[in-house]
N, CA, C and O of each residue as an XYZ file, in Angstrom:
412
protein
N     226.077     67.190     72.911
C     225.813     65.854     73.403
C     225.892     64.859     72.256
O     225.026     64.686     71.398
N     227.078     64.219     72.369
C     227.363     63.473     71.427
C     226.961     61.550     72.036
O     227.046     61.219     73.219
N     226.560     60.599     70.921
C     226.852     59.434     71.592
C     227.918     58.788     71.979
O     228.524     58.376     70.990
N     228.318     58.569     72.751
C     229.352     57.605     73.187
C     229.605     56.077     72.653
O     230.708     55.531     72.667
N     228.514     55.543     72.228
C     227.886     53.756     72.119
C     227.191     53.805     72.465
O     226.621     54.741     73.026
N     226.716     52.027     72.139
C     225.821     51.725     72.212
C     225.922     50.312     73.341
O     226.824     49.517     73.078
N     225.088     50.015     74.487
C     225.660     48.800     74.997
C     224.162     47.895     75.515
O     223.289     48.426     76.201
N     224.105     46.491     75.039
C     222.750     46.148     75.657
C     222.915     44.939     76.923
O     223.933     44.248     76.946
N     222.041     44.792     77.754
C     221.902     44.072     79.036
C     220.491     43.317     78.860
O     219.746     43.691     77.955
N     220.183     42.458     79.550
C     219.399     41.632     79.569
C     218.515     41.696     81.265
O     218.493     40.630     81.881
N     218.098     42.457     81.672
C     217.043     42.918     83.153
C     216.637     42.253     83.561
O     216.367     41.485     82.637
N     216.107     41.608     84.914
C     214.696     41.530     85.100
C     213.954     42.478     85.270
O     214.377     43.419     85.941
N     212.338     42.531     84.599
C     211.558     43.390     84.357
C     211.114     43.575     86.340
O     211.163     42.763     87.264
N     210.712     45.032     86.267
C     210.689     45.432     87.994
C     211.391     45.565     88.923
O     211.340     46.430     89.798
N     212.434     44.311     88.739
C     213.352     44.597     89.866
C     214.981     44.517     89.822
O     215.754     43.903     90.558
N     215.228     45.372     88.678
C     216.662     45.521     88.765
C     217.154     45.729     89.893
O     216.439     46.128     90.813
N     218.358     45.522     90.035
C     218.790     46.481     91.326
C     220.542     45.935     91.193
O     220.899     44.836     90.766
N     221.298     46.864     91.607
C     222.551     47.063     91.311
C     223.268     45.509     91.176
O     222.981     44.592     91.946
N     224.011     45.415     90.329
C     224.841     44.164     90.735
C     226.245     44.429     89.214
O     226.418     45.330     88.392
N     226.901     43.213     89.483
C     227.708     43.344     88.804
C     227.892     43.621     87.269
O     228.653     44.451     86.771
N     227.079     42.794     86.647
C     226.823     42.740     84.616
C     226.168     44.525     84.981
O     227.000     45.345     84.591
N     225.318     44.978     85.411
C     225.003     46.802     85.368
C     226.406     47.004     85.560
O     227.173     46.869     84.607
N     226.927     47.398     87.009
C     228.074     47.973     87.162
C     228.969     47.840     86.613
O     229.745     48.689     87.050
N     229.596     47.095     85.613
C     230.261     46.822     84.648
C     230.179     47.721     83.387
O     231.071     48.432     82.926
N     228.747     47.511     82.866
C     228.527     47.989     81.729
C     228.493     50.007     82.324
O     228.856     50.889     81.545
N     228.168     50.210     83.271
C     227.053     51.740     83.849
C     228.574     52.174     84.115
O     229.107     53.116     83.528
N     229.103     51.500     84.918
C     229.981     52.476     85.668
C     231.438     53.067     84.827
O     231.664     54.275     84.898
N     232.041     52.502     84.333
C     233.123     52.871     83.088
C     232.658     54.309     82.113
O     233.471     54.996     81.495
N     231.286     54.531     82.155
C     230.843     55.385     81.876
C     230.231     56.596     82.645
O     229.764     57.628     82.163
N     230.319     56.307     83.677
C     229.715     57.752     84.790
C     228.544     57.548     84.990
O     228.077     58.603     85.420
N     227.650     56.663     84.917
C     226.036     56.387     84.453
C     225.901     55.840     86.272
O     226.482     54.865     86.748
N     225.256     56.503     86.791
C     224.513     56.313     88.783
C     223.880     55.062     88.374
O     223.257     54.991     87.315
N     224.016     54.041     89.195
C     223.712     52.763     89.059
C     222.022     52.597     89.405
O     221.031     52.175     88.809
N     222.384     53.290     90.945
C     220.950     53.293     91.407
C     219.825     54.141     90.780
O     218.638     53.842     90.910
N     220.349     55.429     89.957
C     219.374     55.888     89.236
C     218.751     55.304     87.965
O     217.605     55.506     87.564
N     219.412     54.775     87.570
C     219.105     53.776     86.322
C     218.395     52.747     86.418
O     217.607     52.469     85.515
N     218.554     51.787     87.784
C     218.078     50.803     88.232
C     216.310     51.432     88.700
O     215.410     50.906     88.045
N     215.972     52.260     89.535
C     215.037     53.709     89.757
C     214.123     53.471     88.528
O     213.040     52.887     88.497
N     214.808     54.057     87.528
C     214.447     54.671     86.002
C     213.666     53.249     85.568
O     212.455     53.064     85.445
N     214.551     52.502     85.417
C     214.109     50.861     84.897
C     213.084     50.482     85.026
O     212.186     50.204     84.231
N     213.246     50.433     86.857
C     212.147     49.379     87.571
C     210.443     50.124     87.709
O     209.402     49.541     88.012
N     210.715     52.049     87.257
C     209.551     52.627     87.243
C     208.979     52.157     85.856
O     207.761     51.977     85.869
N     209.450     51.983     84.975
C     209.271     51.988     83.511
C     208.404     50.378     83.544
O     207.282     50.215     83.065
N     209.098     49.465     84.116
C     208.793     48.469     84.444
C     207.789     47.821     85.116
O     207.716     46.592     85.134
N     207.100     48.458     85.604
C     206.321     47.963     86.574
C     204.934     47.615     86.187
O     204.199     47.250     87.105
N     204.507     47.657     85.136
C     203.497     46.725     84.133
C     203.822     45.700     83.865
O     202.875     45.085     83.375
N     204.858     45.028     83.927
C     205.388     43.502     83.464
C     205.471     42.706     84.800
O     205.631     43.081     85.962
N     205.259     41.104     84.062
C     205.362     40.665     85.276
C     206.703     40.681     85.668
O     207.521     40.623     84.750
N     207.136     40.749     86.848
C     208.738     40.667     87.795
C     209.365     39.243     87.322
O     208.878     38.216     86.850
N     210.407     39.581     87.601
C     211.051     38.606     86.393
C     211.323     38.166     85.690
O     212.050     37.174     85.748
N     210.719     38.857     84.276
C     210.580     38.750     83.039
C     212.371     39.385     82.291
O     212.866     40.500     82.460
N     212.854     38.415     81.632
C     213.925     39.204     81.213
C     213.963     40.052     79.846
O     214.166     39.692     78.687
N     213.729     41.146     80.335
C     213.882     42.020     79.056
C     215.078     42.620     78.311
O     216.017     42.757     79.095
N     215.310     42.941     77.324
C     216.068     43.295     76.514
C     216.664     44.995     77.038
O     215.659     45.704     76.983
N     217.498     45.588     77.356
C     217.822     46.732     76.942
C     218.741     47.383     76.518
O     219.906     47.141     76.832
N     218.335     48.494     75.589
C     219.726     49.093     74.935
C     220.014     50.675     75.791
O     219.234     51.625     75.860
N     221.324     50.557     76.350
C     221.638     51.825     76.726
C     222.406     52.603     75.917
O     223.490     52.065     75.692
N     222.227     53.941     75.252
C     223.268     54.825     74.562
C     223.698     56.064     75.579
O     222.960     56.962     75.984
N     224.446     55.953     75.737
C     225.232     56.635     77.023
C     225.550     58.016     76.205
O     225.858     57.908     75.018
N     225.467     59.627     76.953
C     225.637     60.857     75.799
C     227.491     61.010     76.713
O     227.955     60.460     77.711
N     227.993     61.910     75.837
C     228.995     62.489     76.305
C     228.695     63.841     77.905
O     229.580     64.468     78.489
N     227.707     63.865     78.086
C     227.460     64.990     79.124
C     227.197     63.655     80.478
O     226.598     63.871     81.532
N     227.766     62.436     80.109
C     226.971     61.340     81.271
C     225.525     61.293     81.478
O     225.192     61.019     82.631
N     224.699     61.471     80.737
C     223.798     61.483     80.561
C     222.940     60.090     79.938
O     223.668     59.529     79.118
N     221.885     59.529     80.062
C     221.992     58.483     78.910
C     220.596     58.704     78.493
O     219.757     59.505     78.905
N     220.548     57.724     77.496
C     219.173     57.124     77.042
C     218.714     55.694     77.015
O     219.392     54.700     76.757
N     217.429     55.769     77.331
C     217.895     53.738     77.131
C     216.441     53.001     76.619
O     215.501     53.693     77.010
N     215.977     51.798     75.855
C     214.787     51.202     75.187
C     215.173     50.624     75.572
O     216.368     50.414     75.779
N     213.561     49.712     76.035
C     213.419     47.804     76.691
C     212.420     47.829     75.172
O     211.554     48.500     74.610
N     213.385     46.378     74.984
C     212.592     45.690     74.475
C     211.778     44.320     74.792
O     212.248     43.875     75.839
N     210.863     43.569     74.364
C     210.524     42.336     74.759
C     211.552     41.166     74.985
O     212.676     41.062     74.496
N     210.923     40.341     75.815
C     211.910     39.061     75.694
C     211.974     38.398     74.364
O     211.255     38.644     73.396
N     213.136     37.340     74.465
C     213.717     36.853     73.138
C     212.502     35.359     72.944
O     211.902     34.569     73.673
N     212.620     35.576     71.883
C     211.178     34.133     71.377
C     211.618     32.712     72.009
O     210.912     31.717     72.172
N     212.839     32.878     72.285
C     213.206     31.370     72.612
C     212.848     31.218     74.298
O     212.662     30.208     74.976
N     212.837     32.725     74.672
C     212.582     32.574     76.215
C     211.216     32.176     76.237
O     210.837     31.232     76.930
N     210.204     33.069     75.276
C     208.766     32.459     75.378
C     208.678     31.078     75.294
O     208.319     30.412     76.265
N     209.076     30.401     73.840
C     209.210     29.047     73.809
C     209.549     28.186     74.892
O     208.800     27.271     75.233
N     210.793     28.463     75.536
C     211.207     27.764     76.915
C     209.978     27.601     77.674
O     209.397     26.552     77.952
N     209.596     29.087     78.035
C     208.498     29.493     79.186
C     207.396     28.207     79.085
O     207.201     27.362     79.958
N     206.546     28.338     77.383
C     205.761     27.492     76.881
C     206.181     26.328     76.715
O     205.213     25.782     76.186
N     206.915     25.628     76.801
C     207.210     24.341     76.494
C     207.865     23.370     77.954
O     208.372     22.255     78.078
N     207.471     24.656     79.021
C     207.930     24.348     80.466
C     209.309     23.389     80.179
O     209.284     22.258     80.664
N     210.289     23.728     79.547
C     211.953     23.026     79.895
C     212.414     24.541     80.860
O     211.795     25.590     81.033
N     213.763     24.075     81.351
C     214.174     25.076     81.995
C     215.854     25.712     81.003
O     216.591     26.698     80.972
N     215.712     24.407     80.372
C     216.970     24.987     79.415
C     216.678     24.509     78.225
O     215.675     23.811     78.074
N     217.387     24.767     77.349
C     216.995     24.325     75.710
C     218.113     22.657     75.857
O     218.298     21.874     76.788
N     218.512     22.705     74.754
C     218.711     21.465     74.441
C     220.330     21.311     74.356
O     220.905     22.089     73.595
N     221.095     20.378     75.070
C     222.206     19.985     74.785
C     222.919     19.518     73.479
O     224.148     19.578     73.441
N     222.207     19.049     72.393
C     222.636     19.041     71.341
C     221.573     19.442     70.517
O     220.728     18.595     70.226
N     221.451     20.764     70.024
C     220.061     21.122     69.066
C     220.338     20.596     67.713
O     221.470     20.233     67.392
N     219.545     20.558     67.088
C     218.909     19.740     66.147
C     218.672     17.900     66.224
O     218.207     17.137     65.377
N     219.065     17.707     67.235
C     219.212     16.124     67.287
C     218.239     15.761     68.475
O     217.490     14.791     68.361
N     218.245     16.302     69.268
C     217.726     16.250     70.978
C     216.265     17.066     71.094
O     216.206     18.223     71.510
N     215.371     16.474     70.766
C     214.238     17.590     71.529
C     214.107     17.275     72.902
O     214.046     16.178     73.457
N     214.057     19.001     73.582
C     213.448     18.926     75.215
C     211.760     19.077     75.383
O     211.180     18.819     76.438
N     211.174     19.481     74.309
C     209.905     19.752     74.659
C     209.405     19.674     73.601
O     209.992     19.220     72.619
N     207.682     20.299     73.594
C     207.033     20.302     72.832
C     206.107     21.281     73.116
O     205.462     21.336     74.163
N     205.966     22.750     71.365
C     204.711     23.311     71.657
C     203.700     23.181     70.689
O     204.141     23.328     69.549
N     202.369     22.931     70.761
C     201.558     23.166     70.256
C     201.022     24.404     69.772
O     201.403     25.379     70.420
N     200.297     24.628     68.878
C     199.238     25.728     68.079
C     198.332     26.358     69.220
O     198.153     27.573     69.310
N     197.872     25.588     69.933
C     196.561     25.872     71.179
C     198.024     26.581     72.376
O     197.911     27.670     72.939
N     198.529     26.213     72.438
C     199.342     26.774     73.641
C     200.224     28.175     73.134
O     200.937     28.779     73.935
């Protein structure tokens, strides 16, 4: 069982469920969509739903895989905290928000 690569996706935490960016990345490789999605959303289910998490899949040569979630990216917290829904059209020039120390 050798690795194949390495490939990462971006989830929602709980409720994956099949769609295209998975089937893209899963299927070129032999990797069951719905079992993965299964695997995920059990692993998942301490977070709140909807949370986009990080994951890395390393796919083995037997079709087999392995896969780590990591946390969301700091800028998503920031967003979250600073209630914008997108960052900024021209960054460094444009602020959308503001966070404080207390928040």
């Amino acid at each position: 069982m050798s690795v194949v690569g390495r490939f990462r996706l971006i989830v929602p935490a709980a409720t994956a469920k099949p769609s295209p960016a998975i089937g893209q990345t899963l299927g070129p490789l032999g990797i069951n969509m719905m079992q993965f999605c299964k695997e995920f959303n059990a692993r998942t289910a301490n977070v709140r739903p909807e949370v986009p998490l990080q994951v890395t899949i390393v796919p083995l040569t037997d079709r087999s895989y392995k896969f780590s979630i990591r946390a969301p990216s700091n800028i998503w917290f920031l967003l979250r905290t600073a209630r914008c829904p997108m960052g900024s059209e021209s960054p460094g020039h444009q602020s959308v928000g503001n966070v404080t120390l207390k928040e």
